[in-house]
GUTORRO-628070 format. One record per residue (C-alpha): y negated, x, z; residue in three letters. Coordinates in Angstrom, 2 decimals. Layout:
% GUTORRO-628070
+---------+---------+---------+-----+
!       y !       x !       z ! res !
+---------+---------+---------+-----+
!       Y !       X !       Z ! Ala !
...
+---------+---------+---------+-----+
% end
This chain:
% GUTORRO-628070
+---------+---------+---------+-----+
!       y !       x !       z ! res !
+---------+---------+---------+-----+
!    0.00 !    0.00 !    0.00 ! Unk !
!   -3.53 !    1.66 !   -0.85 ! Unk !
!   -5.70 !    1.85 !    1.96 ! Unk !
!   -9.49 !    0.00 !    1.41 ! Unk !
!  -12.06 !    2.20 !    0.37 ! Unk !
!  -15.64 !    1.91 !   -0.17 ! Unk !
!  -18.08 !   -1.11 !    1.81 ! Unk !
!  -16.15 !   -3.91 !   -0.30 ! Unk !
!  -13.08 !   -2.92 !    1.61 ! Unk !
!  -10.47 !   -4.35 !   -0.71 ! Unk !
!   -9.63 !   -0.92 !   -2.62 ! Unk !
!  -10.96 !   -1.88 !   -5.91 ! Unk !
!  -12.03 !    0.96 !   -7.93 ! Unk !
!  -11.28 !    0.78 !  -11.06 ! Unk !
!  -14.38 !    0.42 !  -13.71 ! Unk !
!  -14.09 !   -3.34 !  -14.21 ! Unk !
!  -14.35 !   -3.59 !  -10.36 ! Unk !
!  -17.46 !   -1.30 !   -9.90 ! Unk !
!  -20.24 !   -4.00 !  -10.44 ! Unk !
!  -19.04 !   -6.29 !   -7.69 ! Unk !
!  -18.87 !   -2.92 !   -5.81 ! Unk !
!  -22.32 !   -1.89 !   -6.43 ! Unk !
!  -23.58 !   -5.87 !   -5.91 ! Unk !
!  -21.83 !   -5.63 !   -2.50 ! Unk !
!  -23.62 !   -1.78 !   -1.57 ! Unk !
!  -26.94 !   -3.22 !   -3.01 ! Unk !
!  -26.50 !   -5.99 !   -0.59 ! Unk !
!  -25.50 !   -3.99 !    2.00 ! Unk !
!  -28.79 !   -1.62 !    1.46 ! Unk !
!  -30.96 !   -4.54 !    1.79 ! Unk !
!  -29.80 !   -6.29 !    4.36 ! Unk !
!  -30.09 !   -2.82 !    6.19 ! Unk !
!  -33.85 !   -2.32 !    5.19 ! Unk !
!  -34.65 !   -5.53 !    6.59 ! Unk !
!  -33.12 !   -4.65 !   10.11 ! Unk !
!  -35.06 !   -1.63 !   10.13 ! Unk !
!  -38.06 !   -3.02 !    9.53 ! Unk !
!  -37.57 !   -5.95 !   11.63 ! Unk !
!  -36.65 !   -3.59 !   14.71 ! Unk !
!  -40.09 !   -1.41 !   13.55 ! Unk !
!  -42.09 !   -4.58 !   14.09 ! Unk !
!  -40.58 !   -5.55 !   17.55 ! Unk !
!  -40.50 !   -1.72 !   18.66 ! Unk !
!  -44.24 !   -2.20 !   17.90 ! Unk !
!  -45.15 !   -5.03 !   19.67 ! Unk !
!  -42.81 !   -3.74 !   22.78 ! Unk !
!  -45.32 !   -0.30 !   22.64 ! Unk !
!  -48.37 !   -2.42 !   22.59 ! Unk !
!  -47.40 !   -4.87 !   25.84 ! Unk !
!  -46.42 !   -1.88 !   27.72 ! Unk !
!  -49.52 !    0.09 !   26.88 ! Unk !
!  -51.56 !   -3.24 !   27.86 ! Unk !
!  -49.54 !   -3.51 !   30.88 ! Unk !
!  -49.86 !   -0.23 !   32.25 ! Unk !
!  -53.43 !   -0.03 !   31.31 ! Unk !
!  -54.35 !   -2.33 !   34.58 ! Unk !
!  -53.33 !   -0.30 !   36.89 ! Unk !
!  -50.68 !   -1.94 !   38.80 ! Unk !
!  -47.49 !    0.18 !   39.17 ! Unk !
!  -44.35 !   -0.83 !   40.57 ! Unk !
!  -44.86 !    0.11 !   44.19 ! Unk !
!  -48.42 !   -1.51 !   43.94 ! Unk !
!  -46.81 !   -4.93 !   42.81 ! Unk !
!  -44.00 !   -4.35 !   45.44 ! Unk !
!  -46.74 !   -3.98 !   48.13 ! Unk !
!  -48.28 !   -7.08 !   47.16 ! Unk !
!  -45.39 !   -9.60 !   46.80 ! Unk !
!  -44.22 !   -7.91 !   50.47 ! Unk !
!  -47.60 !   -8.40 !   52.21 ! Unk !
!  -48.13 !  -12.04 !   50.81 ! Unk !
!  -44.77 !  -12.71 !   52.10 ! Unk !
!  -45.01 !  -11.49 !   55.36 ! Unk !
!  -48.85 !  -13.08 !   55.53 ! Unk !
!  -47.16 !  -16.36 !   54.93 ! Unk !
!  -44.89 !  -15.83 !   58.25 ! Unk !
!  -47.56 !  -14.39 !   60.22 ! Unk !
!  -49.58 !  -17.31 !   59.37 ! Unk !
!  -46.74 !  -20.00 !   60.21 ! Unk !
!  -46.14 !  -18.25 !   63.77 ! Unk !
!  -49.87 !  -18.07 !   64.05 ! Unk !
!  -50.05 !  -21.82 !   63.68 ! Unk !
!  -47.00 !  -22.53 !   65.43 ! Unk !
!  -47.95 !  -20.65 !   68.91 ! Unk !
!  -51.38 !  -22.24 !   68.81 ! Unk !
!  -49.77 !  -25.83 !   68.18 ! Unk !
!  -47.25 !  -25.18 !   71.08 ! Unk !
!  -49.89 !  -24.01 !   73.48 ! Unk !
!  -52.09 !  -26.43 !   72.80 ! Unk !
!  -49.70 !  -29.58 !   73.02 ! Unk !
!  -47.47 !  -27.51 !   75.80 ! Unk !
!  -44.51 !  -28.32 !   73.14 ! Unk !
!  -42.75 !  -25.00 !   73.23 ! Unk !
!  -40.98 !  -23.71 !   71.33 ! Unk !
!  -40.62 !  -26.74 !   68.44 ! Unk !
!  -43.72 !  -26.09 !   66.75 ! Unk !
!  -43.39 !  -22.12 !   66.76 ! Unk !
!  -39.76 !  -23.82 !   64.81 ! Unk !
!  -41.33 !  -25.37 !   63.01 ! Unk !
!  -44.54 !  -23.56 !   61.29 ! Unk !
!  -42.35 !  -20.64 !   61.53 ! Unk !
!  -39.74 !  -22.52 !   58.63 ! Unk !
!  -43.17 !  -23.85 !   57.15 ! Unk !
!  -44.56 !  -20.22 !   57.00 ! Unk !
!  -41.37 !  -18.72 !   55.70 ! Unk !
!  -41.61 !  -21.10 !   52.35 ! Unk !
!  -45.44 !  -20.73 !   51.99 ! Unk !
!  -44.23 !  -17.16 !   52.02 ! Unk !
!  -41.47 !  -17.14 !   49.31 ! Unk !
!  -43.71 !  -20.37 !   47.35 ! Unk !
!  -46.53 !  -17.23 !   47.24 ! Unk !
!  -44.45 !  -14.38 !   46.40 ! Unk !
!  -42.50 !  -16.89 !   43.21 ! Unk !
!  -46.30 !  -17.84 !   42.05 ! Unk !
!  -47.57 !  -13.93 !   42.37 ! Unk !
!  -44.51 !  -12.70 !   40.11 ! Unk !
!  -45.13 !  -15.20 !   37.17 ! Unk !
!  -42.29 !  -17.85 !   38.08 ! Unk !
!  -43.92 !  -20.89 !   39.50 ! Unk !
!  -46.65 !  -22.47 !   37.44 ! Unk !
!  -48.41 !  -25.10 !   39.07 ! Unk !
!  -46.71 !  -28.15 !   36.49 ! Unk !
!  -43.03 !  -26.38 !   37.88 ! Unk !
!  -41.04 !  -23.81 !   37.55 ! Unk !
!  -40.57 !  -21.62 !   34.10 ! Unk !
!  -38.15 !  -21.19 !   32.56 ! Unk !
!  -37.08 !  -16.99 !   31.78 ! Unk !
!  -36.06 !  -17.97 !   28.43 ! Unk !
!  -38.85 !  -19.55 !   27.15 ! Unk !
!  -41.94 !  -17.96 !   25.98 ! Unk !
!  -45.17 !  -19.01 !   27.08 ! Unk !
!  -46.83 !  -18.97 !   23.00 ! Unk !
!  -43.39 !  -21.53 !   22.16 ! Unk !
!  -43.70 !  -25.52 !   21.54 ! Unk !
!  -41.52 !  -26.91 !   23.96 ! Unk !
!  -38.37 !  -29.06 !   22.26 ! Unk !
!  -37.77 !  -32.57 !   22.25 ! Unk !
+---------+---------+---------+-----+
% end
């Protein structure tokens, strides 16, 4: 049995065969330029978000410093509330309980809207771009 040879893969070489050959590398050849210069234009646009991104001088342990604090500003916050409640009313310790579960989801509510996941219609979907129609 003659092993395949060639992009056509069906071991066809003889003359009569050679201009489905060459239709199938011409094919080929195109179908590879257009990759490339599909990839060129993403590769592109990737460069130009991540030079616009970096350009505002936020770096990773800057964003991770500010998600952190307005976490932990949303607990201190809910205790704050909660101890002030309780010694006012003399209801120890429910409302410390209380604002202190309150505080904790102000806390995660303010770190979800900080990193881009919590509009104020809902939450986003990761999938979906912002620029895209939504489907009906």
């Amino acid at each position: 049995m003659a092993k395949p040879s060639g992009p056509g893969g069906n071991g066809n070489t003889r003359p009569e065969n050679r201009a489905e050959n060459d239709h199938r590398d011409d094919e080929l050849e195109r179908r590879r330029q257009q990759l490339e210069a599909t990839l060129a234009t993403r590769r592109q646009t990737a460069r130009e978000g991540e030079k616009s991104a970096g350009s505002n001088g936020v770096t990773g342990y800057g964003q991770a410093l500010k998600l952190s604090s307005e976490f932990i500003a949303g607990i201190a916050v809910g205790v704050g509330l909660g101890w002030i409640i309780d010694r006012m009313a003399g209801t120890s310790p429910w409302g410390l309980i209380v604002f202190l579960l309150l505080g904790f989801g102000a806390g995660v509510l303010n770190v979800l809207r900080s990193a881009g996941m919590v509009t104020d219609a809902g939450i986003r979907s990761p999938d979906k771009r912002p620029d895209e129609p939504e489907k009906k």
